[in-house]
C-alpha positions as CSV (number, residue, x, y, z in Angstrom):
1,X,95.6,153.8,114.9
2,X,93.5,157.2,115.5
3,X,94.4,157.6,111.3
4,X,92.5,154.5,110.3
5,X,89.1,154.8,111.7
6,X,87.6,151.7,109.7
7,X,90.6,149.4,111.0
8,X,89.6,150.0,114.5
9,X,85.7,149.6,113.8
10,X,87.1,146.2,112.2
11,X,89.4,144.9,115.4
12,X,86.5,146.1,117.6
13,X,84.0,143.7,115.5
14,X,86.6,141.4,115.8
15,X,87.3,141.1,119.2
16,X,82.9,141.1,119.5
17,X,82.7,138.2,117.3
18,X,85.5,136.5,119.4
19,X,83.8,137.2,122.1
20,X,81.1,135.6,121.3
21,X,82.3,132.7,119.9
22,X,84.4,132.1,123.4
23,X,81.5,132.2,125.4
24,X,79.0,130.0,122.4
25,X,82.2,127.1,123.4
26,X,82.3,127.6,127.4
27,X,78.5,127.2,126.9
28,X,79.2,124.2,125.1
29,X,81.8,122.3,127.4
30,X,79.3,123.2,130.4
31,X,76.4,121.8,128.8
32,X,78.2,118.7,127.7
33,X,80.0,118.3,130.9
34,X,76.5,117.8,132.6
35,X,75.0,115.8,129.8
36,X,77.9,113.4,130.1
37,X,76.4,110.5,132.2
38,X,79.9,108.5,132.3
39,X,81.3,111.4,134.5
40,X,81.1,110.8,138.4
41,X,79.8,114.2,140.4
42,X,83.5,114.5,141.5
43,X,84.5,114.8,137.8
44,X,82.2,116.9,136.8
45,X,82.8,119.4,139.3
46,X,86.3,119.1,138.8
47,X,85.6,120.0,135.0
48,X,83.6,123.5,135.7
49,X,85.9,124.7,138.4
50,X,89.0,123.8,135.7
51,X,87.1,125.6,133.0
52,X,85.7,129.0,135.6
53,X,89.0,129.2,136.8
54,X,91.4,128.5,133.9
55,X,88.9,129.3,131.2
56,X,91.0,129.2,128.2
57,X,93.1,126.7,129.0
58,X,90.2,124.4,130.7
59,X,88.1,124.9,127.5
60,X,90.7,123.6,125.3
61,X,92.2,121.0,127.4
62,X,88.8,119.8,127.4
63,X,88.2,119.8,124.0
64,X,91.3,117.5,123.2
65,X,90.6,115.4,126.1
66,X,87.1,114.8,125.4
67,X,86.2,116.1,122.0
68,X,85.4,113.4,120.4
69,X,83.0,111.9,122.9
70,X,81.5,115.1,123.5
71,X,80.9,115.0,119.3
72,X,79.3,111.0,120.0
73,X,77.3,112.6,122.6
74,X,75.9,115.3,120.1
75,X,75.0,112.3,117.0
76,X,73.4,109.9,120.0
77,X,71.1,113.0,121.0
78,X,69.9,113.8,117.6
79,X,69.2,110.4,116.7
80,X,67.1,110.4,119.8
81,X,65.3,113.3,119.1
82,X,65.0,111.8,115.4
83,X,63.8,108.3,116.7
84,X,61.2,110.2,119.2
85,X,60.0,112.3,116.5
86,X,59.5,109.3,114.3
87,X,57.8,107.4,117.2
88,X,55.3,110.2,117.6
89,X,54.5,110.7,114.0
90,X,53.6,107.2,113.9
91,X,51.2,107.1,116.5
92,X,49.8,110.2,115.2
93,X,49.0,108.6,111.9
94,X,47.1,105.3,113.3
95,X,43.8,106.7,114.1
96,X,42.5,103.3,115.4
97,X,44.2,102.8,118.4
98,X,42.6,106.0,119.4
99,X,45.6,107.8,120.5
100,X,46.4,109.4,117.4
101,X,46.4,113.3,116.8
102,X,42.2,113.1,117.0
103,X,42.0,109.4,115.2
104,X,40.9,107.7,117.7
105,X,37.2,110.0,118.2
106,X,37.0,109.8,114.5
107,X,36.7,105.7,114.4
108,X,34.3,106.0,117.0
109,X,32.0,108.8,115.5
110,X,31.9,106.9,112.3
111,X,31.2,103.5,114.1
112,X,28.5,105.5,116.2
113,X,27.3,107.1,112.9
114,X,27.0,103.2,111.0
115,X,25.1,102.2,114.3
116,X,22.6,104.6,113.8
117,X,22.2,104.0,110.1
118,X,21.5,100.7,110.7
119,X,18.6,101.4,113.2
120,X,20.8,100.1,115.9
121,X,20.7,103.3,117.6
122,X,18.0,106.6,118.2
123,X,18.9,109.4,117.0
124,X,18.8,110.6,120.5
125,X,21.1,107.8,121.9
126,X,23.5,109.2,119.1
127,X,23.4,112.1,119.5
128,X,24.4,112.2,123.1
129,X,26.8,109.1,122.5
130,X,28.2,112.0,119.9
131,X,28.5,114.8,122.6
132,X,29.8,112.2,125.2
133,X,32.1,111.8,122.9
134,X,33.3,115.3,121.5
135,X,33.6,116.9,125.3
C-alpha cells in the first residue's frame, strides 16, 4: 500500500466520510428516540442503552424496526413547522387586530392622525397620544 500514496489518501477520506455519516445516523436514532412520544421512559431507555452498547447493530435494528415511523415523525414535524410559520405570517399581515409585525400602532396613529384633522383633537393631545403610543 506504501506504493500507492493517493489510494491511501482515498481509504483514509473514506473511512472520514463513513465516519461521519455513522455518527449523522446515531444522532438521528437518538434524537428520534426522544421525540417519539408513543415510547414509554422504559422503552426509550431501553433503545439508547441498545444503540451505546451495540451501536451498529442497535442503529440498524432500529432503523428496520421503526424506520418508517421515525420517517412519519419527520413529515408531521415539518408540516408543523410549515402550519406555524403560516400561522405567524398571517397574523403578521393583519395590521388591525394590532398584533401584527407593527400593524396594530399603525391603525391607531392614522385614527389618532384623522382625529386631529377633524378638530377632534389638539395638536398637543396628539402629539402626546402619538408618543404614548410609539414608547
Amino acid at each position: 500500500m506504501d506504493d500507492y500514496p493517493l489510494l491511501n489518501l482515498f481509504l483514509t477520506m473514506m473511512y472520514v466520510f463513513l465516519w461521519v455519516l455513522w455518527f449523522f445516523l446515531l444522532f438521528k436514532v437518538v434524537t428520534d428516540v426522544f421525540r417519539d412520544h408513543s415510547l414509554s421512559g422504559w422503552a426509550k431507555a431501553g433503545w439508547i442503552v441498545f444503540v451505546i452498547l451495540l451501536p451498529y447493530l442497535g442503529v440498524l435494528v432500529y432503523l428496520i424496526a421503526r424506520g418508517k415511523s421515525m420517517g412519519r415523525r419527520d413529515v408531521k414535524e415539518a408540516e408543523d413547522r410549515e402550519e406555524a410559520f403560516r400561522k405567524y405570517v398571517q397574523q403578521a399581515a393583519r395590521p388591525e387586530d394590532g398584533q401584527g409585525a407593527g400593524g396594530g400602532h399603525v391603525t391607531e396613529l392614522a385614527q389618532l392622525a384623522e382625529l386631529k384633522d377633524k378638530g377632534h383633537l389638539s395638536q398637543e393631545e396628539y402629539e402626546k397620544a402619538k408618543a404614548k403610543l410609539l414608547v
